[in-house]
C-alpha distance (Angstrom), angle and dihedral (degrees) to the residues before:
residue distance angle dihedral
X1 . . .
X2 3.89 . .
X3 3.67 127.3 .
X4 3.65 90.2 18.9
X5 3.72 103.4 159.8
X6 4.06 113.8 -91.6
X7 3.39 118.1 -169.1
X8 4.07 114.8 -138.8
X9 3.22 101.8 -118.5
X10 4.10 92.1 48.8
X11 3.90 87.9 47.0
X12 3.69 121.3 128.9
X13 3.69 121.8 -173.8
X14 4.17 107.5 -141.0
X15 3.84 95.8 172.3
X16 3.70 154.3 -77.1
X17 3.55 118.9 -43.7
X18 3.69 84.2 -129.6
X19 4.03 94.0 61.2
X20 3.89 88.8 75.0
X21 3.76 112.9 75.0
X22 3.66 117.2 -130.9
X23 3.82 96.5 -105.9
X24 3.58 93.3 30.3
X25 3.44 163.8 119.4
X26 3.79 138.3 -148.4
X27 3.65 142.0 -172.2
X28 4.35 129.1 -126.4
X29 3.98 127.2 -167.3
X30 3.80 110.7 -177.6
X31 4.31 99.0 172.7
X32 4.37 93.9 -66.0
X33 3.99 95.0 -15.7
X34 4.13 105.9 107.1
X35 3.33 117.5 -169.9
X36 3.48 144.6 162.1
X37 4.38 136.8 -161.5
X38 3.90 126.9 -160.5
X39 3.33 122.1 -173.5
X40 3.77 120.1 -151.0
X41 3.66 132.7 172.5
X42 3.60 90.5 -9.3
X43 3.79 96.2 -51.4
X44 3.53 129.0 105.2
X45 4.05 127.5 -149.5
X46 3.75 126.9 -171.6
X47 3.51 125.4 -147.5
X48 3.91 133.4 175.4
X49 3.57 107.6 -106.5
X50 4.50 91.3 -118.0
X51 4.03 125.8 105.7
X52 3.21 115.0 -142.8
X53 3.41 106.9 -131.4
X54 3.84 96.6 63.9
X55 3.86 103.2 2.9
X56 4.02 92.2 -117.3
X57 3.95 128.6 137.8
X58 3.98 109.3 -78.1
X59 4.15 96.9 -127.8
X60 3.63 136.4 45.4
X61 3.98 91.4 -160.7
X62 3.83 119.4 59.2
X63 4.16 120.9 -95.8
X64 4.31 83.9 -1.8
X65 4.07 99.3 123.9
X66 4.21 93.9 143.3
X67 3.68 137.3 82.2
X68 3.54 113.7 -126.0
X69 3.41 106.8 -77.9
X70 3.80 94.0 57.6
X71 4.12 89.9 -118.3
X72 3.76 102.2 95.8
X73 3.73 138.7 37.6
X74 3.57 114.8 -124.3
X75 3.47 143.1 -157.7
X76 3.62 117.3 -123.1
X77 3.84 98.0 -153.9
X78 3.69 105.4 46.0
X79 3.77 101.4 9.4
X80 3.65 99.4 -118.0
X81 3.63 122.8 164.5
X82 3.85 135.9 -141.5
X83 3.31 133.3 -173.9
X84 4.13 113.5 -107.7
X85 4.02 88.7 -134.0
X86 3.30 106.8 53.5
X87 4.22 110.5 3.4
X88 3.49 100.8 -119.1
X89 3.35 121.5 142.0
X90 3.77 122.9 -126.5
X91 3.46 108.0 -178.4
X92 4.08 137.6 10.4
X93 4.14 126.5 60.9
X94 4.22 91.5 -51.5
X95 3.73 92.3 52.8
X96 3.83 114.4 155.0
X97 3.69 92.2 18.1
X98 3.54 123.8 92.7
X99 4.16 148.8 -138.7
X100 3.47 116.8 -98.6
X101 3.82 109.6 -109.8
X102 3.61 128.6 -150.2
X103 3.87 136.6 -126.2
X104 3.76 119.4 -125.0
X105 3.92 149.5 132.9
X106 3.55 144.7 -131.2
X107 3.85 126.2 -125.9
X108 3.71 132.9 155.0
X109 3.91 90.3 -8.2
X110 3.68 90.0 -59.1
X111 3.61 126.4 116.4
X112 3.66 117.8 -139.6
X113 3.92 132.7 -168.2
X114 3.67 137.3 -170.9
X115 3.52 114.7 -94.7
X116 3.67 99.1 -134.7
């Protein structure tokens, strides 16, 4: 959902485009909003940090969303898998639902979100 339109007074700065490692994933607490980023290819998606089979945080070790391979997030609990594009899961107890994702924009390098 990038370069959705945020207004400036809504704006919330999450981080440099350069915190995310190519390949990788990374981890967001604003007070109870969880979120994480991963940045593949070029392209970044954001996802609230919440499976939704029990509503839980996605990893058990910091800024480690993916499987092993690097090509789908995974679940730490259950082992479900989504796909990095578009959050749905494909296999585990949540299959053919999908992670939440999150609006934001790119300016300057910086990724912003909404603050509600």
């Amino acid at each position: 959902m990038e370069n959705t339109p945020i207004t400036p007074e809504d704006k919330l700065r999450l981080c440099a485009l350069a915190d995310i490692p190519e390949g990788g994933s990374k981890g967001f607490v604003f007070g109870e909003r969880k979120l994480f980023a991963l940045k593949q290819q070029g392209k970044i998606y954001l996802y609230r940090n919440s499976c939704p089979h029990l509503g839980i945080p996605l990893e058990w070790v910091e800024n480690q969303f993916l499987d092993d391979s690097g090509s789908m997030i995974q679940c730490a609990n259950h082992g479900a898998l989504f796909v990095i594009k578009t959050g749905k899961c494909v296999a585990g107890p949540c299959s053919g639902r999908a992670l939440t994702p999150i609006n934001y924009s790119i300016e300057a390098g910086d990724i912003f979100i909404a603050h509600s």
